[in-house]
Each structure stands twice: as structure tokens, then as C-alpha cells.
C-alpha positions as CSV (number, residue, x, y, z in Angstrom):
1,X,43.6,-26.1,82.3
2,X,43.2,-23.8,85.2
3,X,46.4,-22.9,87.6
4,X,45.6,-23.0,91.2
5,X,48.0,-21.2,93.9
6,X,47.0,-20.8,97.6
7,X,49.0,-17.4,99.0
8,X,49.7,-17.6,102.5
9,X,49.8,-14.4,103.9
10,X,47.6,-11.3,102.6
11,X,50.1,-8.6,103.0
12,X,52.0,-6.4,100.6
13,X,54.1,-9.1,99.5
14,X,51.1,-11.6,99.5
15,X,48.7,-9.6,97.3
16,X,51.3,-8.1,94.9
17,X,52.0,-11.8,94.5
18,X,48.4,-12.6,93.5
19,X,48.5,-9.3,91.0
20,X,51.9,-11.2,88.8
21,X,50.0,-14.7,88.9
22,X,47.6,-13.0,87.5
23,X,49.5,-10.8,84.9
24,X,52.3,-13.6,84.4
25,X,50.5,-16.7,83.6
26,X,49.4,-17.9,80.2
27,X,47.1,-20.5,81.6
28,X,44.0,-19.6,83.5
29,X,44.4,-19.0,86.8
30,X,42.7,-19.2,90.4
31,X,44.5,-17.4,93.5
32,X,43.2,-17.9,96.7
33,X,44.7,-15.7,99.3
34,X,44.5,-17.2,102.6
35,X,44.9,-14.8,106.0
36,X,44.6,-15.7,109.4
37,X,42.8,-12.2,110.6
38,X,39.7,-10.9,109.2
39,X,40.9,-8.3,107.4
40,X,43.4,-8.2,104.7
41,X,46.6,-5.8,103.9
42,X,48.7,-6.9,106.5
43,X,51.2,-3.9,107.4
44,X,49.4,-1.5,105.7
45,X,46.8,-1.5,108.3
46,X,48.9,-3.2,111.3
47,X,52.3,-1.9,110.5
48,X,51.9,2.3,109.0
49,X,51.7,4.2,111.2
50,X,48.1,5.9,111.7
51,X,49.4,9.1,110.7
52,X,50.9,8.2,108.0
53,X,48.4,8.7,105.7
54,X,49.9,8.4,101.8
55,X,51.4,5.3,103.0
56,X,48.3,4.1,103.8
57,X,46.9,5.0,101.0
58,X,48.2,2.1,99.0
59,X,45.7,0.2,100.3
60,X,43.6,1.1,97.7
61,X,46.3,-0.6,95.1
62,X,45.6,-3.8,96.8
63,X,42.1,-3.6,96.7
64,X,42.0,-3.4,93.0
65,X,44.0,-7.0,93.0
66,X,41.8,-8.7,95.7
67,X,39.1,-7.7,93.5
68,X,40.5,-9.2,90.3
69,X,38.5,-11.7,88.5
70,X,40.4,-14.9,89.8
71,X,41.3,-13.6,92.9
72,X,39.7,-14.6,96.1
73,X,40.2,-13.3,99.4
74,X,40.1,-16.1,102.8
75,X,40.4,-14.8,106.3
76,X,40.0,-15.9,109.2
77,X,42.0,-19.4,108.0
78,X,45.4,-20.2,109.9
79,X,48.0,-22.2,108.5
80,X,48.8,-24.7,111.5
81,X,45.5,-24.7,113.3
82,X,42.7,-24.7,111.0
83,X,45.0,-26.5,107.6
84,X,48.8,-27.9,107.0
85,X,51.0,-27.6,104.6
86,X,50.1,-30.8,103.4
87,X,46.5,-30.0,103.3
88,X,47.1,-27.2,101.0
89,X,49.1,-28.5,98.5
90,X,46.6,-31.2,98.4
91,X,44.0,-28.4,97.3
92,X,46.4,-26.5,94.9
93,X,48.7,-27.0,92.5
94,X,51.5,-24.5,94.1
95,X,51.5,-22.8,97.3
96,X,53.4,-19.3,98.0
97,X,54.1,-18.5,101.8
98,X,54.3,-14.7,102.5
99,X,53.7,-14.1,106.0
100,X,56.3,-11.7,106.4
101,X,58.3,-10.9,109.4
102,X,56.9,-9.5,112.6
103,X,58.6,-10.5,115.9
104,X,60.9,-8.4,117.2
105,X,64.2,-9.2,117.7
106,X,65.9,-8.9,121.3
107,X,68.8,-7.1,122.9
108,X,70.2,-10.5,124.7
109,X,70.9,-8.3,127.8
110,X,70.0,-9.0,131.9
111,X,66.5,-7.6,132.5
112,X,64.5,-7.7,129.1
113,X,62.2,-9.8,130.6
114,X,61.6,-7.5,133.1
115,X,57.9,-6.0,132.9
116,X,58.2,-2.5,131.2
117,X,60.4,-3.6,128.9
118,X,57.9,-4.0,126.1
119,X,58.8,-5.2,121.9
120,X,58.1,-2.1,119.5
121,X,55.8,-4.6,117.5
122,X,53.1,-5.2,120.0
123,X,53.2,-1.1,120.8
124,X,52.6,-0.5,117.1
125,X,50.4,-3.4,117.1
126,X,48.7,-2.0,119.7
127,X,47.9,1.5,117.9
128,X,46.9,0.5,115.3
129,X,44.5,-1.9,116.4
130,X,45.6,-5.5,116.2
131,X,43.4,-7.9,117.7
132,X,46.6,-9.9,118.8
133,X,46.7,-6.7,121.2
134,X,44.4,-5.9,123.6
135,X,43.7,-1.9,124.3
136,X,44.1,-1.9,127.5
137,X,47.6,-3.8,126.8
138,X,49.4,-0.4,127.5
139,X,48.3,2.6,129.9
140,X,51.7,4.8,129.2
141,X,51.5,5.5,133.3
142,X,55.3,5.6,132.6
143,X,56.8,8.9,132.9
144,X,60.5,8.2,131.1
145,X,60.8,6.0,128.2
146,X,63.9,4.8,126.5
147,X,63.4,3.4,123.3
148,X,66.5,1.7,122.0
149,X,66.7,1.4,118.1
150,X,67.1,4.1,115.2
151,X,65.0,2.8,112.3
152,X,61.9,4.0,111.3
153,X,59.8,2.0,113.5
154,X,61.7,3.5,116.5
155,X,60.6,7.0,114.6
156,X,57.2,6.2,114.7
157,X,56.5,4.6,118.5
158,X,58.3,7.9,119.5
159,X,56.7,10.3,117.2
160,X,53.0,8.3,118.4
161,X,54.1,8.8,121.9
162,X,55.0,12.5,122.1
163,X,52.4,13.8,120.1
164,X,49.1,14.7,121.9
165,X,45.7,12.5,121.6
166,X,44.2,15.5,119.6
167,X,46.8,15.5,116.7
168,X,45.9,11.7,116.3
169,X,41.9,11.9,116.5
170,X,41.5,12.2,112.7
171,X,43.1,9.0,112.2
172,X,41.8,5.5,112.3
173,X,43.5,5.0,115.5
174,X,40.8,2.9,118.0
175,X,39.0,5.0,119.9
176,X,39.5,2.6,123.1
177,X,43.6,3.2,122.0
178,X,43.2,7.0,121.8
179,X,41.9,7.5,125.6
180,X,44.5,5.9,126.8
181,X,46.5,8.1,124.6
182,X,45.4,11.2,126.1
183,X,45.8,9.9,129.4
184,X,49.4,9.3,128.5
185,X,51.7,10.2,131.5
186,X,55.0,10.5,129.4
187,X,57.4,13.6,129.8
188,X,60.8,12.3,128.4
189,X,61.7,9.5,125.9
190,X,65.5,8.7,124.5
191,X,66.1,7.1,121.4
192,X,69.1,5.1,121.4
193,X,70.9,4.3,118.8
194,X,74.4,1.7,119.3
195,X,76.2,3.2,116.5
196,X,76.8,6.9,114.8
197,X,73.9,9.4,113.1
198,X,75.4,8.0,110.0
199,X,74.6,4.7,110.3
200,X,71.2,5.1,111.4
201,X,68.2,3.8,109.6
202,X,65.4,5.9,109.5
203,X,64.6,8.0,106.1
204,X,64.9,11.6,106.0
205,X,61.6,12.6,105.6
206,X,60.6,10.6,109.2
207,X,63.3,12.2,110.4
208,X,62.5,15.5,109.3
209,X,59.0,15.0,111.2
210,X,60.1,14.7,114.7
211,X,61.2,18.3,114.4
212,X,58.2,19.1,113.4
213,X,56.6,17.7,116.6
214,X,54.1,20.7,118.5
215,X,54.3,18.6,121.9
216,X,57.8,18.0,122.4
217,X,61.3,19.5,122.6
218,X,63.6,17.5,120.4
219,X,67.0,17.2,121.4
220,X,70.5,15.9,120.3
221,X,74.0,15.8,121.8
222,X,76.6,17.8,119.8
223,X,79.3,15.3,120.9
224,X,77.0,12.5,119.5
225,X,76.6,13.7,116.1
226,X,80.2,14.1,115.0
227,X,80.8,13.1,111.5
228,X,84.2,13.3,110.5
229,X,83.9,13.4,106.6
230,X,80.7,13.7,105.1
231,X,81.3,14.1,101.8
232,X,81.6,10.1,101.8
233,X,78.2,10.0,102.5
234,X,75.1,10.0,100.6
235,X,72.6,12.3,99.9
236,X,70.3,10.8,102.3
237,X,72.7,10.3,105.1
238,X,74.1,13.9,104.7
239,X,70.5,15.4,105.1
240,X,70.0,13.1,108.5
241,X,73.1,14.4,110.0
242,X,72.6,17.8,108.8
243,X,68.6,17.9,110.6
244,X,70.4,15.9,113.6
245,X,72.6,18.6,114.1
246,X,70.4,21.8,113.3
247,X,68.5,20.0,116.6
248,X,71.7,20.1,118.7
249,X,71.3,23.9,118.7
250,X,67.8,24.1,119.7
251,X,66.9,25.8,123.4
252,X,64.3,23.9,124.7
253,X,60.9,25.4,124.8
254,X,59.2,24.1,127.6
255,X,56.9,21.8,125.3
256,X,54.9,19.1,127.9
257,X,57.0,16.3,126.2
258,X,61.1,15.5,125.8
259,X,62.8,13.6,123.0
260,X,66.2,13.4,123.6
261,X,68.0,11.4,119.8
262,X,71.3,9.4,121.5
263,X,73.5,8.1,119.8
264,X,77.1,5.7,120.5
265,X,75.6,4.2,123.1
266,X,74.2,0.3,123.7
267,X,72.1,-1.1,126.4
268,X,74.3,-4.0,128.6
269,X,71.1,-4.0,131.2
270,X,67.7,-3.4,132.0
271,X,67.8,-2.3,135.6
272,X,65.2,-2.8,138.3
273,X,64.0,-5.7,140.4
274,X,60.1,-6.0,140.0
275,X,59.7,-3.9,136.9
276,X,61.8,-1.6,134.8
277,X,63.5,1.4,137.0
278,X,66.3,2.4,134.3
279,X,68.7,1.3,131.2
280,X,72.6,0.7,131.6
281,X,74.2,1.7,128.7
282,X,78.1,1.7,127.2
283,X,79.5,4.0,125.2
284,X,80.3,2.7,121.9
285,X,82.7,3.2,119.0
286,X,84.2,1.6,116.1
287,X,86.9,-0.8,115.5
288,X,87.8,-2.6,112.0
289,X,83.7,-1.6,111.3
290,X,82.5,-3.5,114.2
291,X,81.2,-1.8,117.2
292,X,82.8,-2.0,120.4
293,X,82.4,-1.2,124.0
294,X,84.4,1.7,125.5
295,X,84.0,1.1,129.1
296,X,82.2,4.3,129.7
297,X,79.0,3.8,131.0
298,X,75.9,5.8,131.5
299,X,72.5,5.0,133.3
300,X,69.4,6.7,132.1
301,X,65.9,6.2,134.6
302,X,63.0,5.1,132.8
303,X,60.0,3.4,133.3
304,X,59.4,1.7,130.3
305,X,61.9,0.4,127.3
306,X,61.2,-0.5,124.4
307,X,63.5,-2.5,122.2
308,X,63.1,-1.6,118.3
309,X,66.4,-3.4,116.4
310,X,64.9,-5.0,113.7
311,X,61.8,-7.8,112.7
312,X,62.1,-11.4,112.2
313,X,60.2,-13.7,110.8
314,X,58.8,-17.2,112.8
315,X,58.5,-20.8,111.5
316,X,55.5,-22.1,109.7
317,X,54.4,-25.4,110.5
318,X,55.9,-28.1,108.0
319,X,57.6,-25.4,105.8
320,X,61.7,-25.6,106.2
321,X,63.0,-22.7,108.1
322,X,66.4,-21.8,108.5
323,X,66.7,-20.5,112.3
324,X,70.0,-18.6,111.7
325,X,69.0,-16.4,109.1
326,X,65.2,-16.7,110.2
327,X,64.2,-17.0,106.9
328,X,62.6,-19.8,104.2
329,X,65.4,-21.2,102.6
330,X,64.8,-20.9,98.3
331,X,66.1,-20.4,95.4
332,X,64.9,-17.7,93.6
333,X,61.5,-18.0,95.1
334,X,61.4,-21.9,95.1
335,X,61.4,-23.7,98.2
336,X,60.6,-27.5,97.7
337,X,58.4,-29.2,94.9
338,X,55.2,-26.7,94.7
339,X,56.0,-24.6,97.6
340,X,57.5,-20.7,97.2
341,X,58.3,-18.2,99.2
342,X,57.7,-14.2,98.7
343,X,58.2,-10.9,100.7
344,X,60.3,-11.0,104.4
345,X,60.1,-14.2,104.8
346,X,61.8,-15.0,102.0
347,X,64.7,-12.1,101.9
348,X,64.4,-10.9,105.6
349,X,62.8,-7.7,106.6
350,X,64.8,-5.0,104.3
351,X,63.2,-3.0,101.7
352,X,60.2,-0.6,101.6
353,X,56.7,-2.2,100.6
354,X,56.9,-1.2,97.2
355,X,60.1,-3.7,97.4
356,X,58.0,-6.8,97.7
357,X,56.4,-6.2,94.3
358,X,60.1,-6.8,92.0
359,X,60.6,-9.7,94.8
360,X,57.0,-11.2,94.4
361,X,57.4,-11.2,90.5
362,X,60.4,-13.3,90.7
363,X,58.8,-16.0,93.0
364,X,55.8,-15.9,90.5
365,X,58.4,-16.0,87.3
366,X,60.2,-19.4,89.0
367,X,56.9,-21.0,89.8
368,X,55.3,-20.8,86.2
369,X,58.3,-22.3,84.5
370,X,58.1,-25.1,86.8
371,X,54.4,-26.2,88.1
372,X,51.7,-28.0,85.6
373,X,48.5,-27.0,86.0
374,X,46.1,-30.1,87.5
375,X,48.2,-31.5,90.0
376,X,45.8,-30.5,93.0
377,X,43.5,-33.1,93.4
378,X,40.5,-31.6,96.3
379,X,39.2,-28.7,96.7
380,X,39.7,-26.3,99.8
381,X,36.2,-25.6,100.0
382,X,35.4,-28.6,100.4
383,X,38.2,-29.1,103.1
384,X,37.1,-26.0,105.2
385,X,33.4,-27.5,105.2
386,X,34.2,-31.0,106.3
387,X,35.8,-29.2,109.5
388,X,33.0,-26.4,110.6
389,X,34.9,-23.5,109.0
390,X,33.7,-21.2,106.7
391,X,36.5,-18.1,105.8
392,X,35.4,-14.5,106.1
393,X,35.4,-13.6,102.7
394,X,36.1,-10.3,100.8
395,X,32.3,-9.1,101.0
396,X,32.8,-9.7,104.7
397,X,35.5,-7.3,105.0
398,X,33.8,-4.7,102.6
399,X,31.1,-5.0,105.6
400,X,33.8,-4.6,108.7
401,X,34.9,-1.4,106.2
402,X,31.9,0.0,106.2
403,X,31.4,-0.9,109.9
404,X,34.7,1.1,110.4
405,X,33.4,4.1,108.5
406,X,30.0,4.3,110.3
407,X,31.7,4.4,113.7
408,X,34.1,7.2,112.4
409,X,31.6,9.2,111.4
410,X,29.4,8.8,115.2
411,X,32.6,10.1,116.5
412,X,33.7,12.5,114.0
413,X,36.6,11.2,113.4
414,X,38.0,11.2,110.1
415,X,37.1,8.4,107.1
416,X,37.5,5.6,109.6
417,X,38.1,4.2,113.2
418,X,39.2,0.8,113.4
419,X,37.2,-1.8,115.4
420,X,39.1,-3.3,118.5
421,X,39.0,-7.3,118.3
422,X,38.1,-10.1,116.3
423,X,34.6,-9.9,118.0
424,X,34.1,-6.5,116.6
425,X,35.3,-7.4,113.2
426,X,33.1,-10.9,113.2
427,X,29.8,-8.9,114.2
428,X,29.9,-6.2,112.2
429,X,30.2,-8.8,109.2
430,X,27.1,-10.8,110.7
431,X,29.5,-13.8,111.6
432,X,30.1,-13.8,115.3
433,X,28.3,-16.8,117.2
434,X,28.6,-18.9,114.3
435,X,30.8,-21.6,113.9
436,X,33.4,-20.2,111.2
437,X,33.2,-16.9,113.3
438,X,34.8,-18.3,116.6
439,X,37.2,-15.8,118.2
């Protein structure tokens, strides 16, 4: 008897989750991976960062899943709004939720709400053409920029936003996105990070790219990078400090942009009374490993801030969600009778993407000793049909690829520019107008 598993979420951990069903299970098995976008791959085409292209590149690993015999590829369906939870299991005989984790999480200080102060999630959204995120949802008419966070998403917002519109044309960076780019008026950003260079997050090698940047001066504070005893380090952390401090004893060069790397220092308020006009911040250091204010306190203008301290993931409708940890509470995967968890959602956002494929094996591992084939009794076709919804399938992406493609080369730009919207996407896969293709 056939297996049938509905994955929620068509991401890395989603799609590598499909590939061990499929590799795993004795019995025959159908995967339907359900997406509420168009387009499949999650962070690897919302998330990397356009320049990044090896990363990007993995893509093509989870093509080769999604076009696995037994592997079938839904967009355009939303858990919530178009099916329940209930709906689903109803249609399959397990269900496996990996929608991953991306909100960001906020600083809890006076004036976040403020407008300028903007989540690193919708700005990388926003570049790499999300159509949660309009392209005209920023115009960089801000001059000083603090970003406040010292992960590799923080990396990559700043290295996006000192670079010049001309360094990111052979990317697949919307064209309506890139404009706006080289209209940017930024001249100085600060990355701010609430505890030491050793503690930071970032990997070397994104480091090692900022001071690479052409457009911009990039700057540390010798006081800020102290490190009292390195050899208790590691490998990696010894090579951050060590490029953190080569950059302490740069002169500047008069490059149109300024990155200044801070360190020791956390926001207490985002100042201004209509919009954003500057960032309080206190000096930090350590106390019994926690971090603690010094009473020293420093003000830095900007225009815009931009908070970048980690993801976390949201509730699904009629899945159990632990708000504390903002994760799907499970054992080893398993979350209730039939229902399993996989990727961030399930561990929180830590690891690299190649994490999600050990994690993803273990879900898929705890759900084959445990589900019998045949407990489904409808069918989700039948389901979506009943309601006026038809998904955009995987020859319907192929088309918005090739769509993508044709409008890189008109521009020539590189392999691909992305399309800007859900309209976009629907018409160049012959769907908008129609029912299933409603924006």
C-alpha cells in the first residue's frame, strides 16, 4: 500500500524531507509538497543573498528531489486560509510541518516602532524579491544607518547596502529593487554588536568579504576588539578577531560609503519623535557570562535602524506551538498522532542549510516506524477542486523560470532576474485571472 505525506513548507528543510521519504521508506510512497508562494526553495531564493552565488547554487540539489518520481510540488496553497490541519491529515496519512523561521525578533526597547526602524527580514525580503514585499517598500533616502546585530544576516543587509547598484546587476536581484539601489542615499552604516568580536556570529569567510568591499571604508575600534586570551578560542573565532583587527588599522580612503563594525554596545532607545533621528546605546560588558549595562552611553544619528538579532518562527493554525521557545513542541520529530515537525520550526533557527538534511532524516526515521500506510481517507485533489483552487504546480514554476531567464537576458543581466509579485509570477505561468491564480 502506498505512503502519503503532505510537507508543509517547500524550503530546505521541506524538500530534503521529501528526498529521505523517498530514500527511507520501504513502502511506496507519494509526497506532496505544499507552499504557499508560487515558487519553491524557500531561503534559497528569499533568504541568500543575491550575491551569494555557490549558495545559491544548491538550488539545483532541490530540483532533482521535486523532480523525483513520487514527488509533487503545490504552490500557491496556504495552510490556514485555503486548508486546516484537519483537512490535511484527512488527505494523508502523515503530515510534516517545515515552514521554518522567518520573523524577526525585536529589541524590546522605546521607539522600535518608530518608522525607520525596519526588521532585517523584510530588507532581505525585499532584495531578493518577495512578493510579501513590495519594491518600492524601501527607497534608502536615509543617509546613516545603524544596523544592530552581528550574524550573518546583519553581514549581508550591510554588505547589500554599501556596495554599488553596478556590483549587483549580474545578479537576480529585481530590476524594480536595483534602481532604487542605485539611487541609494547611504554614506555611513554601524553594525552593532551587544557583546565582544568573539562572541559574534557571522562566519569568517562573510566576514572576510566586507573588507573586500570597493565602495566603502571599513572600520573597527581598537578598544572594541580587545581579546584578552585567544588561544581559548577557535580556529574560526581567532580568524574573525584577527580580520577585525587588521581593519582597526586601516586609514580611511575616502570610498563614497562608511561601515563602521561596533562592538560592546546595546541599543536602550530608538530616538526621534515622527521617525527615526538616532540610536541610544550602553556600553556593555560581562558579568558571570551575562551581559551587563555599564552606564556609559553613546548616541549615534541615523536615519534608519535595522534590528537583525535572530529569526523566529510563527504559529500554524491548529498545530501546538510553544510560544516561549517559539517552536513545535516534538519528540524526535513527532508532534501528535500523524503530525511531524522538520527544519527551524522544529529546533529553532541555528544551523546552516545543509543542517536541515541530518534533522529532516530523523523526523522521516520517527515517522516510518510509527504511521501505517491507508489511513487517509480523501484525496487533496479532490479537496482543492470542491473549493475553486487549483495549485501552481511544478511545470508552472519551470514556466516563471524560464520567464525569469527571458527577462535577464532583455536586460543583460546575468542567468536570471527575478519577477516582482505574485502577478508577475501567476502570468508568466498563464494563471493570472483565473480562479486558482488569485493574488
Amino acid at each position: 500500500m502506498t505512503l502519503r505525506v503532505a510537507i508543509v513548507g517547500s524550503g530546505p528543510a521541506g524538500i530534503y524531507t521529501a528526498e529521505a521519504l523517498v530514500k527511507q521508506s520501504r513502502d511506496p510512497v507519494e509526497v506532496d509538497v505544499l507552499e504557499r508562494l508560487p515558487t519553491p526553495y524557500g531561503l534559497v531564493r528569499y533568504g541568500v543573498a543575491p550575491d551569494h552565488t555557490s549558495i545559491k547554487s544548491i538550488a539545483g540539489y532541490l530540483r532533482r528531489v521535486l523532480e523525483t518520481p513520487g514527488v509533487r510540488f503545490l504552490g500557491g496553497v496556504e495552510l490556514g486560509a485555503d486548508l486546516s490541519a484537519d483537512d490535511l491529515l484527512s488527505c494523508y496519512d502523515a503530515v510534516v510541518y517545515c515552514t521554518g523561521a522567518m520573523v524577526d525578533r525585536h529589541l524590546g526597547v522605546p521607539g522600535e516602532d518608530l518608522p525607520g526602524s525596519v526588521a532585517a527580514t523584510d530588507f532581505v525580503n525585499w532584495y531578493c524579491g518577495h512578493p510579501d514585499v513590495p519594491p518600492d517598500a524601501f527607497s534608502l533616502d536615509a543617509e546613516d544607518v545603524v544596523v544592530i546585530g552581528v550574524g550573518n544576516v546583519a553581514v549581508d543587509v550591510v554588505r547589500i547596502m554599501a556596495k554599488t547598484a553596478d556590483e549587483l546587476r549580474g545578479t537576480d536581484v529585481p530590476e524594480e529593487v536595483l534602481d532604487r539601489l542605485a539611487a541609494s542615499k547611504v554614506k555611513r552604516i554601524h553594525m552593532v554588536g551587544r557583546r565582544g568580536p568573539e562572541h559574534a556570529k557571522f562566519t569568517l569567510k562573510e566576514l572576510r568579504e566586507l573588507g573586500e568591499l570597493l565602495n566603502a571604508d571599513v572600520l573597527t575600534f581598537p578598544g572594541e576588539i580587545a581579546v584578552d586570551d585567544l588561544t581559548a578560542l577557535s580556529r574560526q573565532v581567532r580568524g574573525n578577531v584577527d580580520v577585525l583587527r587588521s581593519w582597526s588599522e586601516r586609514k580611511p580612503a575616502d570610498r563614497p560609503r562608511r561601515l563602521e563594525v561596533r562592538f560592546w554596545l546595546r541599543p536602550v532607545e530608538i530616538l526621534g519623535v515622527s521617525r527615526v533621528e538616532g540610536v541610544r546605546l550602553e556600553r556593555t560588558r560581562l558579568e558571570n557570562g551575562r551581559v551587563v549595562g555599564t552606564g556609559d552611553f553613546e548616541t549615534i544619528p541615523a536615519d534608519m535602524v535595522m534590528r537583525s538579532v535572530g529569526y523566529q518562527s510563527v504559529a500554524l493554525p491548529g498545530v501546538p506551538f510553544d510560544a516561549e521557545s517559539m517552536t513545535v513542541p516534538n519528540v524526535a520529530g513527532k508532534v501528535t498522532d500523524r503530525q511531524y515537525v522538520a527544519g527551524w520550526l522544529k529546533r529553532g533557527p541555528t544551523g546552516v542549510i545543509g543542517t536541515n538534511k541530518s534533522d529532516a532524516a530523523e523526523t522521516v526515521r520517527t515517522l516510518l516506524a510509527e504511521v501505517v500506510p491507508g489511513t487517509a481517507t480523501a484525496r487533496l485533489d479532490d479537496l482543492l477542486a470542491a473549493r475553486g483552487l487549483s495549485p501552481v504546480m511544478y511545470e508552472d514554476w519551470l514556466a516563471i523560470e524560464a520567464a525569469e531567464a527571458a527577462l535577464a537576458g532583455s536586460l543583460r543581466r546575468g542567468e536570471r532576474v527575478k519577477l516582482v509579485g505574485r502577478d508577475a509570477m501567476l502570468g508568466a505561468c498563464g494563471r493570472l485571472g483565473r480562479p486558482d491564480g488569485a493574488s
